[in-house]
C-alpha positions in Angstrom: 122.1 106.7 82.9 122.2 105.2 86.5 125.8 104.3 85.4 126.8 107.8 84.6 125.4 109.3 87.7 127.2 107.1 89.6 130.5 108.1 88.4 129.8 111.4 88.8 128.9 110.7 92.6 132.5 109.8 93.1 134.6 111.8 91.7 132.3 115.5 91.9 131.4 116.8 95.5 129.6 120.1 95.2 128.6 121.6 97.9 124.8 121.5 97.5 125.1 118.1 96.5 125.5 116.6 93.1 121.3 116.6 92.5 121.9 120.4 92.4 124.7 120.1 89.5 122.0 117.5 87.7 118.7 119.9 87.9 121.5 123.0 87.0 122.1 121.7 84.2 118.8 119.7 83.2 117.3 123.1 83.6 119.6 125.0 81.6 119.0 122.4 78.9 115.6 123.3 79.0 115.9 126.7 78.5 117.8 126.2 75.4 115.4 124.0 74.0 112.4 126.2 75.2 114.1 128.9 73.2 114.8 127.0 70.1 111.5 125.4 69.5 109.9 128.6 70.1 112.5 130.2 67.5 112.3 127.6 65.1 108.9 125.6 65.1 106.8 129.4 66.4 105.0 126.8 68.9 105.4 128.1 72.9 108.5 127.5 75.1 106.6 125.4 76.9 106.4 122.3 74.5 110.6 122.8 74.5 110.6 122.6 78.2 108.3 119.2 78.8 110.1 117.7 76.1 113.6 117.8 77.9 111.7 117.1 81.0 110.5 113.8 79.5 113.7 112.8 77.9 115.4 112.6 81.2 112.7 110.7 83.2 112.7 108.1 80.2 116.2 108.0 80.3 116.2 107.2 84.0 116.9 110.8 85.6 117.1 110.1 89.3 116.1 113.6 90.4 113.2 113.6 91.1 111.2 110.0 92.2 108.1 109.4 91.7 105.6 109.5 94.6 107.0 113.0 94.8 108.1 114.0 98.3 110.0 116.6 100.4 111.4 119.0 98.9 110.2 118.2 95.5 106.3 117.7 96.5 107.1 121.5 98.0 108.6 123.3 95.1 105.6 121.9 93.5 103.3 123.0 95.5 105.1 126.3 95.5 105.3 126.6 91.9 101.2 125.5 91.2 100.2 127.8 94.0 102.0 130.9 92.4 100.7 130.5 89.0 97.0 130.0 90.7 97.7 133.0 93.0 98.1 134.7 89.7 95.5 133.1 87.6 93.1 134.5 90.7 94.1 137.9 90.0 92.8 137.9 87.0 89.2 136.9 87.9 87.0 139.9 88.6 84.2 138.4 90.8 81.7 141.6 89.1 81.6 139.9 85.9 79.9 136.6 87.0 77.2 139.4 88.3 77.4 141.0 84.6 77.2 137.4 82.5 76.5 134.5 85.1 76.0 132.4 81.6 80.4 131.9 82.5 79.7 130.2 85.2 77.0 127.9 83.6 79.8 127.2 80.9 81.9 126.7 83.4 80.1 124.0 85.3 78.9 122.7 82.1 82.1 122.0 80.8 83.4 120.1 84.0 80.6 117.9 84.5 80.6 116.8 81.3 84.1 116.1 81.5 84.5 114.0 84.3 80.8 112.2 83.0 82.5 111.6 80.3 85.9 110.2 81.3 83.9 108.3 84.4 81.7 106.9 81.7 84.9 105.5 79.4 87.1 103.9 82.5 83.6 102.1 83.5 83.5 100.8 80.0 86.6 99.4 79.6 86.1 97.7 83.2 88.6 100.3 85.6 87.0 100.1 88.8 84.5 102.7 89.8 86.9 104.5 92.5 89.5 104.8 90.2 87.3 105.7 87.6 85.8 108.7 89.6 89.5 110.0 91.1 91.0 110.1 87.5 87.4 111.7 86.1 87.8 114.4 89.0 91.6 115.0 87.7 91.0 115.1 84.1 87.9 118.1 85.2 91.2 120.5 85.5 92.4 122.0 83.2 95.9 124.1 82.8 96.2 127.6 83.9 99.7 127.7 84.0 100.5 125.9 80.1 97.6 128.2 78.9 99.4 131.2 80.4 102.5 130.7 79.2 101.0 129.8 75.6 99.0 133.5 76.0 102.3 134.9 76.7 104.5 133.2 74.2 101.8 134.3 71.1 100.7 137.7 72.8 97.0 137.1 72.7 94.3 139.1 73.9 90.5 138.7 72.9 87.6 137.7 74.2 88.6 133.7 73.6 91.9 134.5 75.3 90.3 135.8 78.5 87.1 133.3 78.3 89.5 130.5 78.5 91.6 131.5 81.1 89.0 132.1 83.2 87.3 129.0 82.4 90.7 126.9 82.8 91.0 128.6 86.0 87.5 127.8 87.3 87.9 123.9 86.2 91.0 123.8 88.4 88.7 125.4 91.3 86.4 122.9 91.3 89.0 119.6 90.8 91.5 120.8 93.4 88.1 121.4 95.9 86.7 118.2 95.1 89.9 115.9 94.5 91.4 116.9 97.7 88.4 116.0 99.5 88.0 112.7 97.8 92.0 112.1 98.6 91.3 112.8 102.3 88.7 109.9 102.3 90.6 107.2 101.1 92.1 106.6 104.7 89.1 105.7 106.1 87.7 103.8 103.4 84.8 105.7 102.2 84.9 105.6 98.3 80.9 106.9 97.2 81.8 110.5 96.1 78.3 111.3 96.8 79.7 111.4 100.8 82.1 113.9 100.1 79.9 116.9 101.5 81.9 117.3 104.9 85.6 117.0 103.4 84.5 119.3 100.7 83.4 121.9 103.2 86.2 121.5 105.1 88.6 121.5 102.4 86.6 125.2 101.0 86.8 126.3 104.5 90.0 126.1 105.6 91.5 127.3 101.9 89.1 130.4 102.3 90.6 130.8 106.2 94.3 131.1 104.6 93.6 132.6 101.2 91.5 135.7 103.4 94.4 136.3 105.4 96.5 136.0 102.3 94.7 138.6 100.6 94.0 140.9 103.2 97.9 141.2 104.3 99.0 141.9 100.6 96.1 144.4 100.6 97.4 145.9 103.6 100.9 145.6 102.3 100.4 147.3 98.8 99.0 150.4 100.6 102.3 151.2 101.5 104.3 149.4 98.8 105.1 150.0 95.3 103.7 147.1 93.3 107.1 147.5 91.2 109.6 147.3 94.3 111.7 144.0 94.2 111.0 143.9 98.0 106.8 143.5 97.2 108.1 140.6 94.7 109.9 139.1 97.5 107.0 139.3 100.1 104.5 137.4 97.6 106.5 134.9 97.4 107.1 134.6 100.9 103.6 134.6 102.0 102.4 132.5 99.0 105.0 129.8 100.3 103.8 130.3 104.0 100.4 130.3 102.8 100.5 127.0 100.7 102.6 125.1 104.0 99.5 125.9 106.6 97.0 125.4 104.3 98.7 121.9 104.0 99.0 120.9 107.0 95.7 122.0 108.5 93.5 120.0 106.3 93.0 122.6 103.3 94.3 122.8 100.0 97.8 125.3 99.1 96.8 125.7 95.7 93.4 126.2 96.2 94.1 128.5 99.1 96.5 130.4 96.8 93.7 130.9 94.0 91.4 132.0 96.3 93.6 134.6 98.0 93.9 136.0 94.2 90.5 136.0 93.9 90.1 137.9 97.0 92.5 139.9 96.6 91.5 141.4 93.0 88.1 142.1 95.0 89.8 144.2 97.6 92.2 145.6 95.1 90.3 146.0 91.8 92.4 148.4 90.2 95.1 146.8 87.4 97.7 145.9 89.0 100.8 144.4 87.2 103.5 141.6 88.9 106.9 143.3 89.4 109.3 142.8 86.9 111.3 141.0 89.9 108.7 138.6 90.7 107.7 138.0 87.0 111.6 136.5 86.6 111.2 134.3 90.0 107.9 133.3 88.5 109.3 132.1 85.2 112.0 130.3 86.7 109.8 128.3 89.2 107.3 127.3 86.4 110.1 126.7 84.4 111.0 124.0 86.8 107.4 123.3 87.4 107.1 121.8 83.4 110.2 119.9 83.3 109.3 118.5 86.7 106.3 117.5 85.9 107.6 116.1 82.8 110.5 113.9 84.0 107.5 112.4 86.8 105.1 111.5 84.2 107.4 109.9 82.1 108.4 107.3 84.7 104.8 106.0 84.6 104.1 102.6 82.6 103.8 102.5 79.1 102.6 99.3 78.2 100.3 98.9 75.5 97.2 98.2 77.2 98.1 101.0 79.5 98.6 103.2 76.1 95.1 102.4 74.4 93.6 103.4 77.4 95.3 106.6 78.0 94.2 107.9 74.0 90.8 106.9 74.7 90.7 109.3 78.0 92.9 111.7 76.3 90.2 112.0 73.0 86.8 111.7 75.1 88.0 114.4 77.6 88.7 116.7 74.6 85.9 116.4 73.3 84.0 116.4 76.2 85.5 120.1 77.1 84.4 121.5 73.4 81.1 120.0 73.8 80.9 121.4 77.2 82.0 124.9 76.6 79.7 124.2 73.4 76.7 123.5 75.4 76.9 126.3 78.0 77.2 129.0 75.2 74.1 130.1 74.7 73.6 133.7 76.1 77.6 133.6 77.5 78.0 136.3 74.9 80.5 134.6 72.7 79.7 132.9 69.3 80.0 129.3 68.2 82.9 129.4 66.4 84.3 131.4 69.6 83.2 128.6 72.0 85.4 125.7 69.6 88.4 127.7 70.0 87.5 128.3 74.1 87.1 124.8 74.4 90.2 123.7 72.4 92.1 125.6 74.6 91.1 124.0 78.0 93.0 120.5 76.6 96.3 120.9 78.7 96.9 118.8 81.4 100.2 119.5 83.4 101.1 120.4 87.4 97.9 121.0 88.7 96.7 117.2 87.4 100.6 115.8 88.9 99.6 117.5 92.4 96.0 116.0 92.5 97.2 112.4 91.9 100.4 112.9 94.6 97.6 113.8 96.9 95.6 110.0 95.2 99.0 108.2 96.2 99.7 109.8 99.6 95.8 109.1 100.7 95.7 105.5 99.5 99.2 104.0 98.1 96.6 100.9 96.0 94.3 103.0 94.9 96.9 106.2 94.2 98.7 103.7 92.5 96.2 102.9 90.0 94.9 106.5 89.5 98.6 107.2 88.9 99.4 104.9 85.7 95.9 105.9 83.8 97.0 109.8 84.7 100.8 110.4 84.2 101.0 109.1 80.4 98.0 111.4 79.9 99.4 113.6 81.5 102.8 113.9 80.0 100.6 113.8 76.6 98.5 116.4 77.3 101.2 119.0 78.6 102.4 119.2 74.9 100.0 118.0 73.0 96.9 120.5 75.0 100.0 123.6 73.9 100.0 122.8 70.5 96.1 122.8 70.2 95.7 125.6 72.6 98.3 127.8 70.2 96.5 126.3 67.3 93.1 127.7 68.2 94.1 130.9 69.7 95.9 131.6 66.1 92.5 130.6 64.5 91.1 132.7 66.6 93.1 135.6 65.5 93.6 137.1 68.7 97.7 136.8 68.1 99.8 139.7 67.9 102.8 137.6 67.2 102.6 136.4 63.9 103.4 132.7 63.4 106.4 133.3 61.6 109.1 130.7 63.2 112.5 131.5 61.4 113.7 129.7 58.7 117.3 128.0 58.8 120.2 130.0 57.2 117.0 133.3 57.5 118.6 135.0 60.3 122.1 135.2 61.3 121.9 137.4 64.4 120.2 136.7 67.9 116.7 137.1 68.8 115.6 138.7 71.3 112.8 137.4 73.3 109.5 139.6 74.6 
């Protein structure tokens, strides 16, 4: 493939440069695919996406290098930080005061998750730091594959909304705790039980940018339509401003942007849906979010030693999440059966997971490095593997409105149209 691109380099000079013309077109690939498997197979778009993503990293797609920098590292960024700012939204602080039990499952489930994965890496002799990063990065799990799964099958039940808040409150806690572990690397400090201070200072200066996130959409939407393009565009904007200061002074952009959510659903409780403008500018940027992530993970080693050890984190972390979400039900107001399908649904791994181990590898290039071959096959795995099971149990769950009914060759002649 090096070959290829090469020739094209010669004899095509766009103007944006020819990685422009190669992420085009990767992109629009992806959207077919996306399409078809959705069409064809009934399983979310998602699975279609990752799937091109991770033919062109194995086939050495030069676009995008792993340790992700620049411009890449940003859209990245960008892209986790929207669907967290959205994910937020969702959260209605009142509730934990209704059913704190959520919150139990929720810590239950995460703790026994990274106990778990810590607990396996120890056993099969990974050393204890690199144990602990990639137990703190398998804790999160995927609001943005779960969403788009939601969306794709049109659920809605009380499983539907358990897991996304619970998927959203994993994330929380690994991007709070990961980023603080990352920004003690440099000075050599590897006992996570030191990592009171950088967590504090991680929490505070997210809360600092996601407050004045919130409270200048607030302000905004007092005199703007929610459904004006021009409201669409100043999300973004700030959500992109947002996630480069949080950055750079010492906090977390995705973090900050799921708190501003948060804070903003507090200060704005009444339902309020994305413009139809920034719903499209959405979908595009996870779009390129998946197959990023994708064509990253796929450049990671897989050698078999490297393989055993990634299904053995890849099975104990499942079953560590059902068994957590398992554990915390009692009194969460959902039944048993209802807590399996819940914690089925927090197995994706994808962009949030790709971010936390950039921030492993920009901290400490040895031990990122490490953390980085253990977590990219699993997490290339888990981005469509954890959709599958997550469409599985949501079906079994029969919160669906779309029926699985993929269409059957020579069915239907005519064009479907997507919801």
């Amino acid at each position: 493939m090096n070959e290829i691109m090469a020739i094209w380099a010669e004899w095509i000079k766009p103007s944006a440069g020819l990685p422009t013309v190669q992420w085009s077109i990767l992109l629009a690939i992806a959207a077919a695919a996306g399409h078809l498997v959705n069409r064809y197979s009934g399983l979310p778009k998602v699975i279609g996406y990752s799937a091109v993503g991770a033919f062109a990293g194995l086939a050495g797609f030069t676009g995008a290098i792993w340790p992700l920098q620049g411009t890449g590292l940003f859209l990245l960024e960008l892209g986790v930080a929207v669907v967290l700012f959205e994910a937020g939204g969702r959260i209605p602080l009142r509730w934990f005061r209704h059913n704190p039990m959520v919150l139990v499952q929720s810590l239950a489930e995460s703790a026994l998750t990274f106990f778990g994965v810590q607990w396996l890496l120890r056993l099969m002799d990974v050393p204890d730091v690199v144990a602990e990063s990639v137990a703190l990065v398998a804790m999160a799990a995927s609001p943005a594959v779960l969403s788009r799964v939601v969306t794709d099958t049109r659920a809605a039940g009380p499983v539907t909304e358990r897991a996304l808040v619970l998927s959203t409150l994993s994330t929380l806690y690994a991007l709070l705790l990961c980023s603080a572990r990352a920004g003690m690397l440099p000075r050599g400090e590897t006992a996570l039980s030191n990592s009171l201070f950088p967590v504090l200072v991680v929490l505070g200066m997210s809360v600092v940018v996601g407050a004045v996130l919130a409270l200048v959409l607030r302000t905004a939407l007092r005199v703007m339509s929610p459904t004006s393009e021009n409201t669409a565009i100043l999300l973004l904007s700030l959500i992109a401003a947002g996630a480069a200061i949080a950055s750079n002074f010492g906090g977390s952009a995705p973090l900050a942007a799921l708190l501003g959510g948060m804070l903003l659903k507090q200060l704005n409780p009444r339902p309020w849906a994305w413009p139809r403008q920034m719903g499209t500018a959405s979908s595009m940027l996870t779009m390129l979010m998946f197959v990023l992530v994708s064509v990253v993970a796929a450049q990671a080693d897989w050698s078999r030693p490297v393989a055993s050890l990634v299904v053995a984190l890849v099975v104990v972390r499942m079953m560590t999440k059902v068994a957590g979400v398992a554990l915390g039900n009692i009194g969460s107001g959902t039944s048993w059966k209802q807590g399996l399908w819940v914690g089925c649904t927090m197995s994706p791994m994808s962009s949030v997971a790709l971010l936390l181990v950039s921030q492993y590898v920009a901290a400490s290039a040895s031990i990122g490095g490490q953390v980085a071959v253990i977590a990219l096959p699993a997490i290339l795995l888990m981005e469509m593997l954890g959709a599958v099971l997550a469409t599985v149990a949501l079906y079994r769950a029969g919160e669906c409105s779309k029926p699985w009914s993929p269409v059957v060759r020579g069915a239907s002649t005519g064009p479907v149209h997507e919801s």
